[in-house]
C-alpha positions as CSV (number, residue, x, y, z in Angstrom):
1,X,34.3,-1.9,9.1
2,X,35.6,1.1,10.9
3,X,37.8,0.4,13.7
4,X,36.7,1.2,17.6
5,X,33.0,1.7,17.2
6,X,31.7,-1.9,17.0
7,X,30.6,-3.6,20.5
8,X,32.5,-6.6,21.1
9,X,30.2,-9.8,20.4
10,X,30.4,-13.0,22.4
11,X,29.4,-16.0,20.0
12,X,28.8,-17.7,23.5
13,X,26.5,-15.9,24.9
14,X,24.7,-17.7,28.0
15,X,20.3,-17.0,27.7
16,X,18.7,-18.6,30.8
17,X,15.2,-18.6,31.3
18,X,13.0,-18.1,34.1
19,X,11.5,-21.5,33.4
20,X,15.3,-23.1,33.8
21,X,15.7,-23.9,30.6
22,X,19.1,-22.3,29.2
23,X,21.0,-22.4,25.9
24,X,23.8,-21.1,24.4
25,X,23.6,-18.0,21.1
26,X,25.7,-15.2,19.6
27,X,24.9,-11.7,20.8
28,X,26.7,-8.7,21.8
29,X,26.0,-9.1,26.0
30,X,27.8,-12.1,27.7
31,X,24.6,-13.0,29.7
32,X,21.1,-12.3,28.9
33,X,18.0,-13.6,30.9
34,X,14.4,-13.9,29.8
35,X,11.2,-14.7,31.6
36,X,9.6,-16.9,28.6
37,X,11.2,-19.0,25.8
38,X,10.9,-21.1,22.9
39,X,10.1,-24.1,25.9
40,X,7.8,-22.2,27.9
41,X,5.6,-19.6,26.0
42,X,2.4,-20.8,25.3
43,X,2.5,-20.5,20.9
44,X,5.2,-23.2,21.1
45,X,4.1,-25.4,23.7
46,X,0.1,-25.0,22.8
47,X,-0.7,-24.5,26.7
48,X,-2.8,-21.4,27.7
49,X,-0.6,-19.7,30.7
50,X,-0.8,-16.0,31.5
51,X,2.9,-14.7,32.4
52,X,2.1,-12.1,34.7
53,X,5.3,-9.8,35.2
54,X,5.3,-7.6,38.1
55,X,1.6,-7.4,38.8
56,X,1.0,-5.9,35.4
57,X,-2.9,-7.6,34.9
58,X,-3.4,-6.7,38.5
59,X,-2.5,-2.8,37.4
60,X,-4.6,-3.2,34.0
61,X,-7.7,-3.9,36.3
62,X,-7.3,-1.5,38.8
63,X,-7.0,1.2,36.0
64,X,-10.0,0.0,34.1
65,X,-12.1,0.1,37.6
66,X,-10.6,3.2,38.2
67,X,-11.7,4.6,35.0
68,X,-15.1,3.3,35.4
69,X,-15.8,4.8,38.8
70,X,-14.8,7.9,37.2
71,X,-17.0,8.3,34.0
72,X,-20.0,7.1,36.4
73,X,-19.4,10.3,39.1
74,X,-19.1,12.1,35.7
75,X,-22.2,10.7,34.6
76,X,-24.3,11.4,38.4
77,X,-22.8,15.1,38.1
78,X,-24.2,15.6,34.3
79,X,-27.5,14.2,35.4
80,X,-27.6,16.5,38.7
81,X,-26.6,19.4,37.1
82,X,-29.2,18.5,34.2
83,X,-31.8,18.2,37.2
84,X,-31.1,21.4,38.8
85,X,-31.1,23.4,35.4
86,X,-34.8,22.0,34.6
87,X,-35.9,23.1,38.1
């Protein structure tokens, strides 16, 4: 290995979760924190649970309605302009 380029690695690296749960691992931060582990995520513990990170379903939805609300006035224009040609 060439010398000087590596990161340094901590083989005690402390991982807490937002759950509380926290264990110990080898990586190349000293501290890492997660929102969902091996204790809490829902393949593991065969619970359904949406983990909801900074309002990020809220922001889906609004986008979606947004969209909708836009291909309908699209829509009422097509059929106006559609109306006014045939008159």
């Amino acid at each position: 290995m060439k010398q000087g380029i590596h990161p340094k690695y901590y083989s005690d690296c402390q991982v807490s979760c937002a759950c509380g749960n926290k264990f110990t691992t080898g990586s190349t931060v000293e501290k890492i924190e997660v929102d969902v582990c091996s204790k809490c995520h829902p393949f593991f513990t065969g619970q359904q649970k949406f983990v909801d990170i900074k309002g990020r379903i809220d922001k889906f939805k609004e986008k979606v309605a947004k969209g909708k609300a836009t291909a309908d006035a699209k829509d009422i224009k097509a059929k106006e302009k559609k109306s006014t040609k045939s008159n």
